[in-house]
N, C-alpha and C positions, 0 to 999 in steps of 0.2 A: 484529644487530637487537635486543640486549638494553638499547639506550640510546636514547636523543632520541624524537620523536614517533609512537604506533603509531593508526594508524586501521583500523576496521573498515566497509567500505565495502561498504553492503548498498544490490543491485539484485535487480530483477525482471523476469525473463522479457528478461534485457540481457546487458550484462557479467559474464562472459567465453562465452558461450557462442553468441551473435548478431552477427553481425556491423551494421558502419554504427550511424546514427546514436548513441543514447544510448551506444552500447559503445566507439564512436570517442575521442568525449569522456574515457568511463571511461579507458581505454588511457593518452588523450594526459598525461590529471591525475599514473596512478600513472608514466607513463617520467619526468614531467617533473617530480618528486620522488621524485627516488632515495635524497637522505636520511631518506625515511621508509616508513616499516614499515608494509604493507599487511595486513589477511587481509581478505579476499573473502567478503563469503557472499550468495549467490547462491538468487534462490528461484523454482525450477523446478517444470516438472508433476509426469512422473515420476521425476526424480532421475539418472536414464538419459543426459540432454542432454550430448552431445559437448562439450568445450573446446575452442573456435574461434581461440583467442587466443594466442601464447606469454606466458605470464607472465612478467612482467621478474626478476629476482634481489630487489627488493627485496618483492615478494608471499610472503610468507614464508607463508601457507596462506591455505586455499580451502576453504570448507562449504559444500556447496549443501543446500535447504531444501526435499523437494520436498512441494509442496501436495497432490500429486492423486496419490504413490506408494507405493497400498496404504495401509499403518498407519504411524497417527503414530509415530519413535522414542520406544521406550519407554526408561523407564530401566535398570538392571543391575535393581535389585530389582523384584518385580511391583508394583506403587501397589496399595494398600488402596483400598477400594471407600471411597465417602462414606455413611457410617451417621449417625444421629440428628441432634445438634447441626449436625456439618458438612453432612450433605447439607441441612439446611433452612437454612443459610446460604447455600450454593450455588445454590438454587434461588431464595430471596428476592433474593442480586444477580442471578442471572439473569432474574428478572421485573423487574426494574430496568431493567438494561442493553435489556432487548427494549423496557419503556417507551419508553425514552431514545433507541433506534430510531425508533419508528413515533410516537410523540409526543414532540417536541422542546419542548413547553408544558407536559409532566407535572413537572417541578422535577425530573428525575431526575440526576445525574450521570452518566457515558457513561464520564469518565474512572476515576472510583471504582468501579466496579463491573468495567471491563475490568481494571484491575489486582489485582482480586479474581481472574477468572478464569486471571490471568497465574501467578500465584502459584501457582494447580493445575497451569496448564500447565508450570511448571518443576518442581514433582513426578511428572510424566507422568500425570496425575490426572482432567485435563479433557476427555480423548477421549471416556473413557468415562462421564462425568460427562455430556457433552453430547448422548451416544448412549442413556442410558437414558429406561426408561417415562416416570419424572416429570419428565423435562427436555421430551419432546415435549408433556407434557398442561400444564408450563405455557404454552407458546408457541400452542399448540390455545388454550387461555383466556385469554392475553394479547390476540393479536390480533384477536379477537373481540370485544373488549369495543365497548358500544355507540359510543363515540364516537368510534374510532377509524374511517377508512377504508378496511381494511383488511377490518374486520367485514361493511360493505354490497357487499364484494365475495364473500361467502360462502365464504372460503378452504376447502380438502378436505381431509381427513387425506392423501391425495398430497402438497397443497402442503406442509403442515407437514413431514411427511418430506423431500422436497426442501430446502425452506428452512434443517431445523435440520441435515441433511447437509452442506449448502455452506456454512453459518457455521463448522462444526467444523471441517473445510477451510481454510477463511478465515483461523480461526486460528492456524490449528498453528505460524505462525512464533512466536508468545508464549514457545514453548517454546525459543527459540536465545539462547545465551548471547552476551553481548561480552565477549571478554577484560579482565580489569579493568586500568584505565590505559590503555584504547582509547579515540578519540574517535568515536562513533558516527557517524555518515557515509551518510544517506539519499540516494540519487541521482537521487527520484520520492518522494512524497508517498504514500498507501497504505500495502497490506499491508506492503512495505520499512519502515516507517516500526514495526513491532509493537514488532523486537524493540529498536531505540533506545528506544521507549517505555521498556520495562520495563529496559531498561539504566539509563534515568535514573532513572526512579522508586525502582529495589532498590539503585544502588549507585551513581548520582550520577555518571555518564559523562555525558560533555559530547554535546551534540545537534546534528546540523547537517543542514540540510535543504536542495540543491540540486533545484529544478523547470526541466529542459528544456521540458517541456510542460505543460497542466493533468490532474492525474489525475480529478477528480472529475470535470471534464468530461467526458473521458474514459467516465468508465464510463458518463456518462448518454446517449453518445451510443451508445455498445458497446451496450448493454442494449433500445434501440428493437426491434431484430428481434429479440430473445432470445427461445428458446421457453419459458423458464416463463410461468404465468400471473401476471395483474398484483400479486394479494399475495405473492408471492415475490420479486418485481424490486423492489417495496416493499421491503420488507426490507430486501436488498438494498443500494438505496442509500442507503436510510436507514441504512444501517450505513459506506457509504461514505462518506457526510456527515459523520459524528459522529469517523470516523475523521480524517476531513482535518482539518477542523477543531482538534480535538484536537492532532494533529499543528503546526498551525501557531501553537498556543498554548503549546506546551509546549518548541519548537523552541527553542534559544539563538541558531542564526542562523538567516537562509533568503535563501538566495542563487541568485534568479531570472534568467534568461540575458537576458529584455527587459523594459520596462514593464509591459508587455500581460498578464505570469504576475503582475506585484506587484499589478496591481489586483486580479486573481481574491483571492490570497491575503491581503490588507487585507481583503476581503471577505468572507472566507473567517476573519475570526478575529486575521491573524496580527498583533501590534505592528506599526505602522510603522518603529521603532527598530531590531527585532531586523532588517529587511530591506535586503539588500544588494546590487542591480544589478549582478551582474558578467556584462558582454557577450560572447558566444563570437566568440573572436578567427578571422581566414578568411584563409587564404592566397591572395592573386590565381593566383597562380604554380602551384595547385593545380588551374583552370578554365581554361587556355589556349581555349577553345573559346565562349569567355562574349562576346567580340568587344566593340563598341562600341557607344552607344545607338542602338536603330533610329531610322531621320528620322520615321517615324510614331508616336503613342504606344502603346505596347502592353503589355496583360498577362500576364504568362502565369506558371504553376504549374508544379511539377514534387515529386512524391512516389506512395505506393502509395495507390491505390484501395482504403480503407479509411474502414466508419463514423465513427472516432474522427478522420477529415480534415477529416469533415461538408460533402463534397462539392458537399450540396444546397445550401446557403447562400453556397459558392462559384459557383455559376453563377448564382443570384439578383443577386450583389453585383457579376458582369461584364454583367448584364443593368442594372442601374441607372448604373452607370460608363459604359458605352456611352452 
């Protein structure tokens, strides 16, 4: 594997670890390029999650990323704390980037100040950056400010603990490298999406962004029954927005499986140029059971009973069809 093309092919909460859907696809991409040089990284809860998968001979490694196990990897050496200069750099782009969140009209950049904090997080720097005193008191007085909506929602020093807890979380992938000479290889829009980010930005890996499904949708539909309270799911997705977006701007390609994902992602930001319709191919011969059209017309569904299916707007749209 030390010649021709090597990819790094970053999923979430999928491949190799889940079986079906998005991991299927995964699978069928790396069997059915065997001349090229996979490594996997993988970004899990707790880092624990079994390999569901055989990996083919050409997966030449596997990192998994876990978001939610325990402490961030640190580095060999301990990170110095952020004194003077640097920590009030650190905190002015962090009141940025929190702008850039919860006001998209503030002139803030989202991208320039996440690649600030990338930078810490490749010195293992920003854990503890995000976990101290003055990182919560600015996000306490960011979100509060008068004009934002967030403020008339009377956020708590709870929410803010919460809130700046699960951004830290959030980002911990900033901190995984791509081997250099890898083509970054997103398989979902999101968190996947970090550490391509910061692979382009530091060292000019090529970006590629394949959407099975929508991810921002996604979370806005996740997020309905969530039990934080409403300025924390602000947040939130306001952080998921900036991210997609981001992502679908700064993509080299983005190669959606139907129409239905390029509209979201045109919408979403991304060039019409850079996007490229590629259709999941379907074996007949794989559904012997699928038979022939009924003489009546009919509709019908088949998946898990999950918010992100949005259920309810399926039974609305069989109530107007009828």
């Amino acid at each position: 594997m030390s010649r021709g093309l090597h990819v790094s092919m970053l999923t979430e909460g999928t491949y190799p670890h889940v079986q079906g859907g998005v991991s299927t696809w995964c699978d069928q991409l790396v069997r059915g390029m065997p001349d090229v040089g996979f490594h996997v990284v993988s970004l899990t809860g707790s880092g624990h999650e079994p390999v569901t998968w055989e990996l083919p001979d050409n997966v030449h490694r596997h990192t998994t990323v876990p978001l939610w196990g325990g402490e961030a990897r640190a580095p060999r050496r301990t990170p110095r704390s952020l004194l003077g200069r640097e920590s009030r750099r650190f905190l002015a782009a962090y009141e940025r980037f929190l702008l850039a969140v919860l006001d998209p009209e503030a002139g803030c950049d989202f991208g320039h100040e996440l690649y600030v904090l990338a930078a810490l997080s490749r010195q293992g720097r920003l854990t503890p950056a995000l976990r101290s005193e003055a990182a919560l008191r600015t996000l306490t007085r960011v979100w509060t400010m008068r004009h934002l909506a967030t403020a008339r929602a009377a956020p708590t020093l709870d929410d803010a603990l919460t809130a700046g807890d699960l951004l830290e979380h959030l980002l911990r992938p900033l901190a995984t490298r791509i081997p250099a000479g890898n083509v970054a290889h997103a398989v979902s829009s999101g968190l996947a999406t970090l550490p391509a980010l910061a692979a382009k930005h530091f060292d000019g890996a090529p970006f590629l962004i394949t959407e099975h499904g929508i991810y921002l949708r996604e979370r806005y539909l996740g997020r309905r029954p969530a039990g934080q309270r409403w300025p924390v799911r602000a947040l939130l997705l306001g952080f998921y927005r900036e991210l997609n977006s981001l992502g679908y701007r700064e993509a080299d390609l983005i190669t959606p499986c139907n129409q239905y994902n390029r509209r979201w992602e045109e919408r979403g930001g991304a060039p019409a140029a850079r996007i490229r319709t590629v259709y999941n191919g379907v074996d007949p011969q794989l559904f012997p059971y699928a038979g022939p059209e009924p003489d009546v017309p009919t509709l019908t569904w088949a998946g898990r009973i999950d918010p992100i299916k949005d259920l309810e707007t399926l039974v609305r749209a069989y109530a107007l069809a009828r």
